[in-house]
C-alpha positions, 0 to 999 in steps of 0.5 A: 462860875462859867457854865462848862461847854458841852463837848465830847470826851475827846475834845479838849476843854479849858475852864474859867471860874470867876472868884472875884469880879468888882472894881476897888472895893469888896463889898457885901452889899445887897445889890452885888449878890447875884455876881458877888462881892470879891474884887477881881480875881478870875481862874483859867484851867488849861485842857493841859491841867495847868491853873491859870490865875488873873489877878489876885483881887479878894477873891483869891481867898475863896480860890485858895481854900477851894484850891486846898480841898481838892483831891490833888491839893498836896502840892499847888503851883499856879501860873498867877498873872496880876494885870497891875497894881492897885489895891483891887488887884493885888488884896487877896494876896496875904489871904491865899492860904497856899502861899503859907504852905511850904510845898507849894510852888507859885510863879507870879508874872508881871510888868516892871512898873516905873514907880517901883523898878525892879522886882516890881510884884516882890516889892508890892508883896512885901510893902503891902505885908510891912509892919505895922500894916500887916500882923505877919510879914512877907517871911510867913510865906513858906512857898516857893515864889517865882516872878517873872518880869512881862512887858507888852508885846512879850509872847511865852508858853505856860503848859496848855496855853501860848501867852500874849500880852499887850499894854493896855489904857489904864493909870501907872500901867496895866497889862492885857493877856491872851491865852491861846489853847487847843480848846479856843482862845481866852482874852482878859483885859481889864480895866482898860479904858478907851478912847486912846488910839493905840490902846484900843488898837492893842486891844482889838488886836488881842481880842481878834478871833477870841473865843472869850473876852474877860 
């Protein structure tokens, strides 16, 4: 968990927990202990109050059930950005409780990938949760689901927050995102691999003058 900054009262503050940090595959192995085991999945509070989540790795399930034991849990709804869609961005999806509770509301934003087309998140929710690879399929989800299709370049507002993003260097795609808010700004660029000119120009524009880079 990201140690909180010491500001006053009055200062706005945006907050950043890490649930999952590892690359493609979960693991309990003892050498991961220290950062953890659970695949990517890291949850931005804006000084608004809005949840922020990125990417849906298997540390979703722990987000979740810590989601469900606040004071406030009895109607949850994120704003969840998934970068792209390989399996360690996309596993904890069936495990995040909150999706299972019809009260809930969840807006989902990412990229039309060339290889799905349309409603490209959707299509991974409910191939991912098909017979026979999943016990249940994607009609036990009680909560209202929202997807918003994003692209490079693409710029909008979530509450406390101004949102850019930007394509980054990664196989079948993989998309950068900079929030700005009043308390600073938070970069989260995962898996991008340099060494393609207009890439890493994508990102250093994105990460120009951020506070965090993730």
């Amino acid at each position: 968990m990201a140690k909180p900054s010491r500001k006053s009262a009055s200062e706005p503050v945006a907050t950043l927990r890490f649930w999952g940090v590892r690359g493609s595959t979960p693991t309990v192995d003892k050498a991961t202990w220290r950062y953890g085991g659970n695949t990517a999945c890291v949850e931005l509070t804006t000084p608004q109050g809005a949840r922020v989540i990125l990417d849906c790795g298997t540390g979703l399930r722990m987000l979740g059930r810590y989601l469900e034991s606040e004071p406030e849990s009895s109607r949850i709804e994120p704003h969840i950005f998934v970068t792209h869609y390989h399996w360690d961005h996309i596993q904890g999806i069936p495990f995040f409780s909150p999706l299972y509770v019809e009260q809930n509301c969840l807006q989902f934003y990412s990229f039309r990938s060339e290889y799905l087309g349309r409603d490209s998140l959707k299509r991974v929710f409910e191939a991912q949760m098909a017979h026979p690879y999943f016990p249940v399929d994607i009609s036990a989800m009680s909560a209202r689901r929202n997807f918003t299709e994003v692209a490079g370049g693409d710029q909008f507002d979530v509450p406390g927050a101004r949102v850019k993003a930007t394509w980054l260097h990664h196989p079948q795609g993989c998309l950068g995102f900079r929030f700005d808010t009043s308390a600073g700004s938070i970069v989260y660029a995962t898996d991008n691999e340099p060494g393609h000119p207009v890439f890493d120009q994508n990102v250093r524009k994105l990460a120009e003058g951020a506070d965090v880079l993730a």
